[in-house]
ZAVEX-281376 format. One record per residue (C-alpha): residue number from 1; residue in one letter; y, x negated, z. Coordinates in nm, 2 decimals. Each point is the difference from the previous one (the first is absolute). Layout:
+-----+---+--------+--------+--------+
:   k : r :     c2 :     c1 :     c3 :
+-----+---+--------+--------+--------+
: NUM : A :      Y :      X :      Z :
...
+-----+---+--------+--------+--------+
REM end
This chain:
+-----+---+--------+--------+--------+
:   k : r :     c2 :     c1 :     c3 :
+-----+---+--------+--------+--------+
:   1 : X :  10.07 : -14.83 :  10.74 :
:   2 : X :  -0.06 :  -0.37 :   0.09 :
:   3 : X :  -0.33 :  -0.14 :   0.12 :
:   4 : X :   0.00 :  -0.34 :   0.25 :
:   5 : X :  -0.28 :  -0.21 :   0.04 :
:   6 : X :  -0.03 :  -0.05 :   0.37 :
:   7 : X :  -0.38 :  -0.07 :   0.06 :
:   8 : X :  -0.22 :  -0.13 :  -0.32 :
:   9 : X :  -0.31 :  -0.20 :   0.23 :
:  10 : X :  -0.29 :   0.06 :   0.16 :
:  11 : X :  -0.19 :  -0.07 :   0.30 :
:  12 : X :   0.00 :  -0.34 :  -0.12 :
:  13 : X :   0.29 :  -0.16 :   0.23 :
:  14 : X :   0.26 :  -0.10 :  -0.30 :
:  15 : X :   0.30 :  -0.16 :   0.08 :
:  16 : X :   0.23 :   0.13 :  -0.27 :
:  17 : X :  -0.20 :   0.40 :   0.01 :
:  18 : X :   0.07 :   0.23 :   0.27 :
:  19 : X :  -0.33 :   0.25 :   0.00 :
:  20 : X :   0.04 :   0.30 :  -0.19 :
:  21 : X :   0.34 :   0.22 :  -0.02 :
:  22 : X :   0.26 :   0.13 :  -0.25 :
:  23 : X :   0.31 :   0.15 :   0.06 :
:  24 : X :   0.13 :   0.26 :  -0.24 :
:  25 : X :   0.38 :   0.12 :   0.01 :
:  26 : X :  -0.01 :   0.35 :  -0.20 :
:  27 : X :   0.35 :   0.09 :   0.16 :
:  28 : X :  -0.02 :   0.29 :   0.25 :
:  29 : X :  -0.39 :  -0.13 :   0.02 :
:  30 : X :  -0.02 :  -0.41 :   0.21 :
:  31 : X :  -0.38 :  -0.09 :  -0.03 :
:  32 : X :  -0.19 :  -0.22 :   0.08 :
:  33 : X :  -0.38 :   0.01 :  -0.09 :
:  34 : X :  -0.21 :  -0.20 :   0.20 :
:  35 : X :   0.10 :  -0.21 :   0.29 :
:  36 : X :  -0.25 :  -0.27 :  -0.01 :
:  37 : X :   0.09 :  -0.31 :   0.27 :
:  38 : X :   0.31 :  -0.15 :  -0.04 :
:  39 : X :   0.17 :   0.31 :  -0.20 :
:  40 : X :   0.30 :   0.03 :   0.24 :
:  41 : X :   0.11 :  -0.37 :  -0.02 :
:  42 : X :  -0.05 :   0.03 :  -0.36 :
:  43 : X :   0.24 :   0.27 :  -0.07 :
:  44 : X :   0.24 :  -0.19 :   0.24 :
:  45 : X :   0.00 :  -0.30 :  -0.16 :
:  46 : X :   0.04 :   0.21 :  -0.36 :
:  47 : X :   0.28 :   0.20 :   0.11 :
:  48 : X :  -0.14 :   0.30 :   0.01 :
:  49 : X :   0.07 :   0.31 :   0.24 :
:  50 : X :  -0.33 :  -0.04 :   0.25 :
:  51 : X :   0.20 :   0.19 :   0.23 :
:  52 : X :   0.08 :   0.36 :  -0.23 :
:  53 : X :  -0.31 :   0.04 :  -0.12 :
:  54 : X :  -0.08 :   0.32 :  -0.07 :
:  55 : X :  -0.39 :  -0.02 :  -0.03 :
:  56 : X :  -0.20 :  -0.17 :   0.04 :
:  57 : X :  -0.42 :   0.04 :  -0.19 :
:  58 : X :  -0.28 :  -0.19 :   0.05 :
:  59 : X :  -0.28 :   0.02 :  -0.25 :
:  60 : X :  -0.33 :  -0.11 :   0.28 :
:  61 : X :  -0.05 :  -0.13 :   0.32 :
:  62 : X :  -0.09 :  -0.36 :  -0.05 :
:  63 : X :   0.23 :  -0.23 :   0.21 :
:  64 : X :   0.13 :  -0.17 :  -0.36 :
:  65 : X :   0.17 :   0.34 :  -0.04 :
:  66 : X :   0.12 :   0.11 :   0.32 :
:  67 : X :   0.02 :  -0.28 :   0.24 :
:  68 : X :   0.38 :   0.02 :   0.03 :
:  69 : X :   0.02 :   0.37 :   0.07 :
:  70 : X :   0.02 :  -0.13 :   0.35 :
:  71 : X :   0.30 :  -0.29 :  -0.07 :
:  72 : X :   0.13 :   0.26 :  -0.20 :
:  73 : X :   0.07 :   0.28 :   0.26 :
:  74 : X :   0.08 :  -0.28 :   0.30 :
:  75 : X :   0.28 :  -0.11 :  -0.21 :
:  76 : X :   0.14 :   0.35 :  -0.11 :
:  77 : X :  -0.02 :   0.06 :   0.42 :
:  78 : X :   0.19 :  -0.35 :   0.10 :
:  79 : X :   0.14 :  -0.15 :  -0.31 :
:  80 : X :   0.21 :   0.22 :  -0.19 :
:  81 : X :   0.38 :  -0.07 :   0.06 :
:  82 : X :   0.10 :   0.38 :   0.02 :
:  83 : X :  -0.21 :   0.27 :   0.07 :
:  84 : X :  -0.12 :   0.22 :  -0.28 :
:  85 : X :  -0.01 :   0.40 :   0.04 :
:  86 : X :  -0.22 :   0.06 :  -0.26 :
:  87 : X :  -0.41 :  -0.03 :  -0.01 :
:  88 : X :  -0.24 :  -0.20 :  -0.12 :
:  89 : X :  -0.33 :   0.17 :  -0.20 :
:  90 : X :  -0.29 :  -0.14 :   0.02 :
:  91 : X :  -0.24 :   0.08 :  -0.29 :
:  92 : X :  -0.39 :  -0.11 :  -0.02 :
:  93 : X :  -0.34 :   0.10 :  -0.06 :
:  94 : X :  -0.25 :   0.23 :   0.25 :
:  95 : X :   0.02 :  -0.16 :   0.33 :
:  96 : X :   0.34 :  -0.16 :   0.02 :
:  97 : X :   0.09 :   0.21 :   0.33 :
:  98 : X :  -0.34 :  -0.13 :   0.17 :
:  99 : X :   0.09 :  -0.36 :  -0.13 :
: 100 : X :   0.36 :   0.00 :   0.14 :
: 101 : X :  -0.10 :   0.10 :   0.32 :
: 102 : X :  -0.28 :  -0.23 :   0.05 :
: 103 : X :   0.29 :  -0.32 :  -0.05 :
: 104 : X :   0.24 :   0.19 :   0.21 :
: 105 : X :  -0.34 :  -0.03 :   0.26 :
: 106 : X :   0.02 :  -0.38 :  -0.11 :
: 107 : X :   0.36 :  -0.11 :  -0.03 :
: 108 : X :   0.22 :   0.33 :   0.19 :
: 109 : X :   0.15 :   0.30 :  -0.02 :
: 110 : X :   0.29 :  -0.12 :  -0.24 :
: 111 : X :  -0.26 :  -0.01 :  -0.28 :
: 112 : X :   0.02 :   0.38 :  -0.02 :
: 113 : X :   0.37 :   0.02 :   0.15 :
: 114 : X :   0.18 :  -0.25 :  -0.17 :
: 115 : X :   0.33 :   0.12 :   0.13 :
: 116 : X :   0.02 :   0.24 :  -0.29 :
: 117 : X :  -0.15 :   0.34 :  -0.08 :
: 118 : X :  -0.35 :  -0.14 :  -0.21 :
: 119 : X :  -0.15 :   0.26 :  -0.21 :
: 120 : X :  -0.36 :  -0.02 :  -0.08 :
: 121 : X :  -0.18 :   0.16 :  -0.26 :
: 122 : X :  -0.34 :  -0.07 :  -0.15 :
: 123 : X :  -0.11 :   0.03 :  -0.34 :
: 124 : X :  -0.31 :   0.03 :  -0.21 :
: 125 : X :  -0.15 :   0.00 :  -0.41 :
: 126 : X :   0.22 :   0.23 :  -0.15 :
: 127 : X :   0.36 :   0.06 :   0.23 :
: 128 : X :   0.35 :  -0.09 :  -0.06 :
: 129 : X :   0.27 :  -0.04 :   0.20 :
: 130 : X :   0.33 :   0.06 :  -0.07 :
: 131 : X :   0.21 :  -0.26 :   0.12 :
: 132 : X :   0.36 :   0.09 :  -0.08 :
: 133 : X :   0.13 :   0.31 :  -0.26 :
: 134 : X :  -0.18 :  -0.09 :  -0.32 :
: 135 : X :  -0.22 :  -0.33 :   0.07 :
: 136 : X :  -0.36 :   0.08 :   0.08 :
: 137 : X :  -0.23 :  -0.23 :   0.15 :
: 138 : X :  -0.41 :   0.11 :  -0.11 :
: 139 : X :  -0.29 :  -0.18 :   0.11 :
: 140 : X :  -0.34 :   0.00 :  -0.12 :
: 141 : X :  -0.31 :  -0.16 :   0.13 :
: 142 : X :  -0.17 :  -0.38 :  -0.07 :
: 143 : X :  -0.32 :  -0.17 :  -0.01 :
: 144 : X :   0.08 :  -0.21 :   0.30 :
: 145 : X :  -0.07 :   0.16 :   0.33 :
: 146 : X :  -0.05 :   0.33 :   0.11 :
: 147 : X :   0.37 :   0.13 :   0.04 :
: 148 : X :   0.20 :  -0.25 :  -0.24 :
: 149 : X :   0.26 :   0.15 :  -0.20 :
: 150 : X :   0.20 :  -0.07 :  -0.34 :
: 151 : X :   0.36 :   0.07 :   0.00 :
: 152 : X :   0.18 :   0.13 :  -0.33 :
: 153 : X :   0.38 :   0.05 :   0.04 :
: 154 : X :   0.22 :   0.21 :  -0.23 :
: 155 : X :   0.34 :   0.02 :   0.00 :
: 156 : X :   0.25 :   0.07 :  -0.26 :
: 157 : X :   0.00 :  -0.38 :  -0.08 :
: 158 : X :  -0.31 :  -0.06 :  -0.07 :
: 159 : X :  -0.35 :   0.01 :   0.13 :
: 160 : X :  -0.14 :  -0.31 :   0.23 :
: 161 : X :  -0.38 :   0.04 :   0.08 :
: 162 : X :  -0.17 :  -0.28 :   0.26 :
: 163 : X :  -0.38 :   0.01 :   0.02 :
: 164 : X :  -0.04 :  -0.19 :   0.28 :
: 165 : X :  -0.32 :  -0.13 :   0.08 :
: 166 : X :  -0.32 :   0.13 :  -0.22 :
: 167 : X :  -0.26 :  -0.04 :  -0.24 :
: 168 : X :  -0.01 :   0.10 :  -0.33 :
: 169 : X :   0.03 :   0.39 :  -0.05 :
: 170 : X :   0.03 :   0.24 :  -0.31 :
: 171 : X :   0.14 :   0.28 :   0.19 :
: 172 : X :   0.26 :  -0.23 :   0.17 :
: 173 : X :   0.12 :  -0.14 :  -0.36 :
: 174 : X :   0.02 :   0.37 :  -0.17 :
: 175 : X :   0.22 :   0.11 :   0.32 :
: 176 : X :   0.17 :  -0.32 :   0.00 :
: 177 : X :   0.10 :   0.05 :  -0.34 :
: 178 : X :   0.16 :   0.39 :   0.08 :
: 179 : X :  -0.32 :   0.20 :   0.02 :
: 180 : X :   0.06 :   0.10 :   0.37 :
: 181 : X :   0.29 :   0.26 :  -0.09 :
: 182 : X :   0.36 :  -0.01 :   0.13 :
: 183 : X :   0.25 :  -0.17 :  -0.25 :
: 184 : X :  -0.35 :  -0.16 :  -0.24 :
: 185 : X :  -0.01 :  -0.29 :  -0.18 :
: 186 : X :   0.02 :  -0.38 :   0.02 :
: 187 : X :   0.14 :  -0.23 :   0.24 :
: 188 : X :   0.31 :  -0.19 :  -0.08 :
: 189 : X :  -0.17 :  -0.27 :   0.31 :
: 190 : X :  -0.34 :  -0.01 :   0.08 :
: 191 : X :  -0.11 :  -0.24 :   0.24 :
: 192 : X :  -0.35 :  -0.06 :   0.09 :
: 193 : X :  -0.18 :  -0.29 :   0.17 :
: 194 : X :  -0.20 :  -0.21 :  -0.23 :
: 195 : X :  -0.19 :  -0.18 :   0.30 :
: 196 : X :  -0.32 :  -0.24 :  -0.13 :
: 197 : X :  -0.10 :  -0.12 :  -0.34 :
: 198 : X :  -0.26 :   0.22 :  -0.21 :
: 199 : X :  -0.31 :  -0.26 :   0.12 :
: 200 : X :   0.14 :   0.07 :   0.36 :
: 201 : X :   0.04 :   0.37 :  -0.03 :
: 202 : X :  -0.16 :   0.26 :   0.22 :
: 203 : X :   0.05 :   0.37 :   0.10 :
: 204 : X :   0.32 :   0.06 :   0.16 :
: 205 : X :   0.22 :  -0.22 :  -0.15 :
: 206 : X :   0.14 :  -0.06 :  -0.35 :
: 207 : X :  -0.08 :  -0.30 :  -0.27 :
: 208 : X :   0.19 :  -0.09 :  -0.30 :
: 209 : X :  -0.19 :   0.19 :  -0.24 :
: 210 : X :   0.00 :   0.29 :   0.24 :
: 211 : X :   0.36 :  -0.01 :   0.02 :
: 212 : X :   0.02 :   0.02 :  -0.40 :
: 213 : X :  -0.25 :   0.29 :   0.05 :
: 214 : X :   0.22 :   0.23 :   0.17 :
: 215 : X :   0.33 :  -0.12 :  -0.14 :
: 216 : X :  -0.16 :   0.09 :  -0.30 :
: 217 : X :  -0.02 :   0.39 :   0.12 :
: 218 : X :   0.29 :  -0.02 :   0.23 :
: 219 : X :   0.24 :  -0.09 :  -0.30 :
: 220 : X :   0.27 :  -0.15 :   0.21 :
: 221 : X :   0.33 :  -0.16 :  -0.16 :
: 222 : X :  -0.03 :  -0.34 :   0.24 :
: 223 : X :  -0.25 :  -0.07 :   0.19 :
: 224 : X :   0.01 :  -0.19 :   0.35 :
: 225 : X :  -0.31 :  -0.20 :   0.08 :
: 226 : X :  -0.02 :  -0.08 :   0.43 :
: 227 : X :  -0.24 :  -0.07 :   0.24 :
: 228 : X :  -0.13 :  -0.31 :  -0.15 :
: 229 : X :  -0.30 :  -0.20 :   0.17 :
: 230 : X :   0.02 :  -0.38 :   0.07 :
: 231 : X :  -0.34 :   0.05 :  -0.21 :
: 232 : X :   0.22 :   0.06 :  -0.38 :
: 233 : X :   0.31 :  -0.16 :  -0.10 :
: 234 : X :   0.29 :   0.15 :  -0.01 :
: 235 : X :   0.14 :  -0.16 :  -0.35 :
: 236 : X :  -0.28 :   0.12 :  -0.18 :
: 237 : X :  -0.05 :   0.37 :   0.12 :
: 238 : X :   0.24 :   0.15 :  -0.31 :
: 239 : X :  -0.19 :  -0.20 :  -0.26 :
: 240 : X :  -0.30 :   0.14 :   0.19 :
: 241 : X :   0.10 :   0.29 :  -0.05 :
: 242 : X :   0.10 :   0.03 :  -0.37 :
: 243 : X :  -0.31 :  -0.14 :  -0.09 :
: 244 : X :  -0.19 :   0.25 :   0.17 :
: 245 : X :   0.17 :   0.25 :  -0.21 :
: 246 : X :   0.33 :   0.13 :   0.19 :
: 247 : X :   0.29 :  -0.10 :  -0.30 :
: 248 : X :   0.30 :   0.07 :   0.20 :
: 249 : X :   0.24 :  -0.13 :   0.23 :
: 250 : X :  -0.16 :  -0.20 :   0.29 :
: 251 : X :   0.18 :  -0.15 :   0.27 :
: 252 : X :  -0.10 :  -0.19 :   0.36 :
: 253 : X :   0.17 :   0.13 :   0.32 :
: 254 : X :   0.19 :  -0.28 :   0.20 :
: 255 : X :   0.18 :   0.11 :   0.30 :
: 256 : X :   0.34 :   0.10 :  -0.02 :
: 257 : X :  -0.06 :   0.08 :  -0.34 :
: 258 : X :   0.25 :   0.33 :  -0.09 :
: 259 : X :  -0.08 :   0.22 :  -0.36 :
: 260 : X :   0.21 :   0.25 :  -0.08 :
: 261 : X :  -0.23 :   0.32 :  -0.11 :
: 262 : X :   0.17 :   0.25 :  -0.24 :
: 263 : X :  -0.12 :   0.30 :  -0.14 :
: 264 : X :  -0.01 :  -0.12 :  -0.40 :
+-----+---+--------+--------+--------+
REM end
C-alpha cells in the first residue's frame, strides 16, 4: 500500500499546495481521500491513475475538500483516452446525495453522470465500507462540522487513518488508535492537519500541542502533519510537536510526497 501526497494546503491560495487530497493505491482498492481544488491536475502531473480510481471519500463539505469533485467527474466524462466499464464510488458523510445534486443544479448533469456508472453511498459515526475483498474503509465522527467524518483504512498492509479536519477529541484518538473494531490497533500512517499555532488555536481545528495530544492516544508508527495555516511555519511544526510531548516520528506533507505503509 502506497500513500501520495496530492493536496497538503488550505484555503490559503499556495502555489506549490493543491487543497487537500491523498491518493492511496491498496491494489484491488484506487483512493483518493479528499479532492480539494486542484486534486486532478495534481495526480496528473504525479503520474498517478486519476482516471481508474476506484473511490473516491470526502471527509466534509467545505470547498478546500471537495471543490474538484466537479473537475474531477468532467474529466472522467471527456478526458479519459479509452472508456472505462467499470464504476466510480463515491463515499462521504450524511448529505453527500443532496450535495451532488445541488452542483449538478450549478455546473450539469455530468456531475452525477460522468459517463460512468457513479455509486453513492453515505456514511456516518461508526460504518465501514468495504472497498475491495479484505480492505475496509471505517469512519467515525469529528469536532468540525456537523457531518465530518475520519477515515481509518485497513488492509493487509497496514492501517492508514486521515483525520481530516477537527478539533481535539479523546474519543477520535482512542478509535484512531484501533478502538473502533475491525482489524484494531495502530496506524502504520496517520495524517492529520496541524492547522494554527497553540496561541492561534480554536475549536475545530488542530494546534501543535493538540496534535501531540492525540498522537499520544492514537499511537501511530509515522505521523503525517497537513493542513498548515500561513499563520505557523511549516519548519518548525515537528519540533512543535516533540516538545509538546508526541516522541515519535514526525514528518510535513509536500505534494507529491509517496510513503510506502507496511504492516510491521
Amino acid at each position: 500500500m502506497e500513500l501520495t501526497v496530492v493536496g497538503s494546503g488550505t484555503v490559503f491560495p499556495d502555489p506549490d499546495r493543491a487543497c487537500a487530497g491523498f491518493y492511496v493505491d491498496a491494489g484491488e482498492a484506487r483512493l483518493l481521500l479528499d479532492c480539494g481544488p486542484g486534486a486532478t491536475r495534481h495526480m496528473a502531473r504525479f503520474g498517478l491513475p486519476w482516471g481508474s480510481l476506484s473511490h473516491v471519500a470526502i471527509t466534509h463539505f467545505h470547498t478546500d475538500h471537495t471543490g474538484d469533485l466537479p473537475f474531477l467527474f468532467f474529466a472522467l466524462k471527456h478526458a479519459l483516452a479509452q472508456p472505462r466499464s467499470e464504476p466510480l464510488t463515491l463515499l462521504g458523510p450524511t448529505g453527500t446525495m443532496a450535495r451532488l445534486r445541488a452542483l449538478a443544479d450549478a455546473f450539469g448533469s455530468y456531475v452525477l453522470s460522468p459517463g460512468i456508472r457513479l455509486n453513492v453511498r453515505e456514511l456516518g459515526d461508526g460504518h465501514d465500507a468495504e472497498l475491495a475483498p479484505g480492505i475496509v474503509l471505517r469512519a467515525r465522527r469529528t469536532r468540525h462540522t456537523e457531518e465530518s467524518l475520519a477515515y481509518r483504512l485497513e488492509a493487509g498492509a497496514g492501517v492508514v487513518a486521515y483525520t481530516g479536519d477537527t478539533g481535539p477529541d479523546d474519543d477520535l484518538a482512542r478509535w484512531l488508535a484501533g478502538g473502533g473494531g475491525g482489524r484494531g490497533g495502530p496506524a502504520d500512517l496517520l495524517v492529520t492537519e496541524c492547522s494554527l499555532p497553540d496561541a492561534l488555536g480554536f475549536p475545530g481545528h488542530m494546534t501543535p500541542s493538540g496534535v501531540a495530544a492525540l498522537a499520544s492516544v492514537a499511537r501511530p508508527r509515522r505521523l503525517l502533519l497537513t493542513h498548515v495555516y500561513p499563520q505557523l511555519e511549516r519548519s518548525a511544526v515537528p519540533t512543535l510537536v516533540h516538545q509538546a510531548g508526541w516522541p515519535g516520528e514526525v514528518l510535513m506533507a509536500e505534494d507529491g510526497m509517496r510513503l510506502q505503509v507496511r504492516n510491521i
